[in-house]
N, C-alpha and C positions, 0 to 999 in steps of 0.2 A: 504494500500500500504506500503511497504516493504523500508525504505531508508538506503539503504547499499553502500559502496564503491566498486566499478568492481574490479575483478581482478589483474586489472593493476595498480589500486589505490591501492588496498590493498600489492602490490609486492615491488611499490613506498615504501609507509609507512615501509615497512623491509630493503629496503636498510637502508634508512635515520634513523630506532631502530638502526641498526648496526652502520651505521656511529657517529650518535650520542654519544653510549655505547660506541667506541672508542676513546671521549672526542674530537672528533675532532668537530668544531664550524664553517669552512668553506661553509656555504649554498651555496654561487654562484659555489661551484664546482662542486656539482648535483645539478645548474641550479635551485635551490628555487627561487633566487629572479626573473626569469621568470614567475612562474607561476601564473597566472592571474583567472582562473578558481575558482567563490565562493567553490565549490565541490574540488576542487582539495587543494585549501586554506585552508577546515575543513580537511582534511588529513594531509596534513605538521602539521600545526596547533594542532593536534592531539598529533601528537608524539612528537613537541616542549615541551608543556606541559608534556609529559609524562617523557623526560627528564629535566624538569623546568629549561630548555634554557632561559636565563636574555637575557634581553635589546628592545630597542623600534624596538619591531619582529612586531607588531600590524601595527605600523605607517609603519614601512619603507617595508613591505612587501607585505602589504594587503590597506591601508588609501591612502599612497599616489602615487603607481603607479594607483591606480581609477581616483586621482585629476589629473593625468598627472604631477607629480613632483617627484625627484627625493626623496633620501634616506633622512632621517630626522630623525624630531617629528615635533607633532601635538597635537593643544588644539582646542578645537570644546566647547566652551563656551554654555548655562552652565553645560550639562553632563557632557565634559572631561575640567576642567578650568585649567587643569595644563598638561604639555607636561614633556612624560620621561627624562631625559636627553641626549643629543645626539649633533651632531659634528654642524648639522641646523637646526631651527625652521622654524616651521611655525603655520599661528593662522587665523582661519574660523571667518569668519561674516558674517550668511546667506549665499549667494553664492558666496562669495567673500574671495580670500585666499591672506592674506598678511605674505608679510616676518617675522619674528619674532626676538628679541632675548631677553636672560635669563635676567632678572631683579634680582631675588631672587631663593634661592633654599626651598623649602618646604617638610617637614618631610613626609615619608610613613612609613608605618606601616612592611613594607621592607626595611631593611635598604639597598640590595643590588639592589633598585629599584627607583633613586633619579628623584626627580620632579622638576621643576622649574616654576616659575611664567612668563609669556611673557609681552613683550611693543612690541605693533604693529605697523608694519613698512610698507616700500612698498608695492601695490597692484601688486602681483604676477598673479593674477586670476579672473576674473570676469563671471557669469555665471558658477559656476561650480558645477557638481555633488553632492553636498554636503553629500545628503540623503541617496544617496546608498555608498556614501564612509563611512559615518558615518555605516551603519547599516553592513559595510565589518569589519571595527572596533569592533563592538558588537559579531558579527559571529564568526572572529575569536580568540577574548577572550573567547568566548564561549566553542570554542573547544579545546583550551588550559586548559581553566578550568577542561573539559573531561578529557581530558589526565593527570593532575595533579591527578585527583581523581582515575584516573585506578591504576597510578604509587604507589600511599598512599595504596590503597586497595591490591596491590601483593606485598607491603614492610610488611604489614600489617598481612596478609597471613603465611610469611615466619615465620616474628618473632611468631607467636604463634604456628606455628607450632615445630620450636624450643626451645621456654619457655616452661621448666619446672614448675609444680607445682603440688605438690602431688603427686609425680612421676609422672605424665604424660604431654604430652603438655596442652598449655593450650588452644590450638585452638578442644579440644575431647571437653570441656563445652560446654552445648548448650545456656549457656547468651553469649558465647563467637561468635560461630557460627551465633546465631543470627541474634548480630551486623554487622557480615562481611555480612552476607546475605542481610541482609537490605541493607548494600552500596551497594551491585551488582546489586541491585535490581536499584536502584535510577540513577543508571549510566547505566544501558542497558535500563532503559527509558526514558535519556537525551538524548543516542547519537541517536537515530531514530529523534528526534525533531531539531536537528544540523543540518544534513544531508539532512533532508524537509526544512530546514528553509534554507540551501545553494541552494536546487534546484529550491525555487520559489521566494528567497529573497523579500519577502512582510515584514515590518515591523512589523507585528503582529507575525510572525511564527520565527522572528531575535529575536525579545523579548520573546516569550516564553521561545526559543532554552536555553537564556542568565538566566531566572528565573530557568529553569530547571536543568540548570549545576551549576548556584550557589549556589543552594541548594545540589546537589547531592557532590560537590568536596566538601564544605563543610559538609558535613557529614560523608565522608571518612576521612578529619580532624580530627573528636575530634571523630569519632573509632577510630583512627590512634592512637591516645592521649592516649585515655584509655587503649588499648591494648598493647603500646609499656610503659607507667608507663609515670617514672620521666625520663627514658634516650631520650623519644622522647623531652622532653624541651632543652636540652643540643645543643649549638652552633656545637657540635662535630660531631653528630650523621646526618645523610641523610634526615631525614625525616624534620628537622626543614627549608631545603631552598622551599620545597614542603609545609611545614604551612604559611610560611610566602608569599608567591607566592599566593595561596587561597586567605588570609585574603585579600592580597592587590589587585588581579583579582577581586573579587566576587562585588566592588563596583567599578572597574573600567569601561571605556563605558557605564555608567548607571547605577545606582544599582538597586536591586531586585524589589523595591517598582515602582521605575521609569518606568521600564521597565512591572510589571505588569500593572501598569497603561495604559500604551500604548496598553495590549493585550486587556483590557476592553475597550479602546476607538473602537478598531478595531473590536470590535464585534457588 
């Protein structure tokens, strides 16, 4: 079976390239922070990533309108022990969500992606969905991670196609080719595992989805690296908010090991 986005998904996702490409950051004005839909989530989600849109998008758009709470962050102990930074906290125990606020701020690996430590406060929540909000969490870093690794793979594309070397570009080599090849490869058989993992949200098929894309955006990574030289290390250059976005996604919600772990338990 085939998991692809309808057409009206796929028309959505062009608005929102556009709107985004025009550096505009307004979501509620095409009506994102409505959308509720896992399937419709891995689309937004998609193209967030694709333009490595910062800020707690995971929490406030997908985590906690599941929990029935408004705009935030969220630490869900001990996968996610530290919440983005953000204007509210809040902080999961079992099925119980209590108010939160920042104690300490704690280093990522992003510098434009600041974390904090929580002290838990009032009981907000008792009985609540934890599990699928957590694994809406997982989903949609998932498919941000997607979108990170398309955006690395056609910046990636470009520049060799316009680096010179030996008179020609240097995307005619076939070590060069290869490598791109191999990412496109790795990323058109992440996002069918997203899309299945949106339509049946089992936590096995959330966890795949999340091992599969953080292998693939990472690996569009360090082609990304190699192919762009010494200028893709440079603060200057585009490609470094999209490495350091990877780095700090791929172990966020879970990391790879965690998360294989779960698809082995589920089998």
């Amino acid at each position: 079976m085939m998991f692809t986005p309808s057409a009206e998904q796929t028309d959505f996702a062009g608005v929102l390239h556009e709107y985004l490409g025009a550096g505009k950051r307004d979501l509620a004005a095409l009506g994102v922070d409505e959308v509720t839909d896992p399937v419709d989530l891995a689309v937004v989600f998609e193209e967030l990533g694709h333009h490595a849109v910062r800020g707690p998008l995971v929490e406030s758009l997908a985590v906690l309108p599941a929990l029935g709470l408004g705009p935030g962050s969220i630490a869900f102990p001990p996968e996610v022990p530290h919440a983005v930074e953000a204007e509210r906290y809040f902080l999961v125990e079992g099925d119980t969500v209590r108010e939160a606020s920042p104690v300490s701020v704690v280093s990522s690996v992003d510098p434009g992606r600041r974390l904090v430590e929580l002290a838990a406060g009032p009981v907000v929540a008792t009985g609540a969905p934890a599990g699928r909000a957590f694994d809406l969490g997982v989903l949609t870093c998932s498919a941000h991670l997607l979108g990170l690794g398309r955006a690395m793979l056609e910046m990636t594309t470009a520049h060799a196609a316009a680096r010179t070397q030996f008179g020609k570009p240097i995307g005619w080599f076939q070590a060069v080719k290869h490598h791109l090849a191999t990412v496109l490869i790795g990323l058109e058989m992440a996002r069918p595992l997203v899309f299945g993992a949106a339509v049946t949200m089992t936590a096995r098929d959330v966890s795949a989805a999340k091992v599969a894309t953080s292998d693939a955006a990472w690996a569009a990574a360090r082609t990304a690296l190699q192919v762009h030289g010494a200028i893709g290390y440079t603060a200057e250059h585009d490609l470094g908010r999209f490495l350091l976005q990877t780095r700090a996604l791929r172990t966020a919600w879970g990391s790879p090991s965690m998360h294989r772990a779960r698809v082995w338990e589920a089998l």
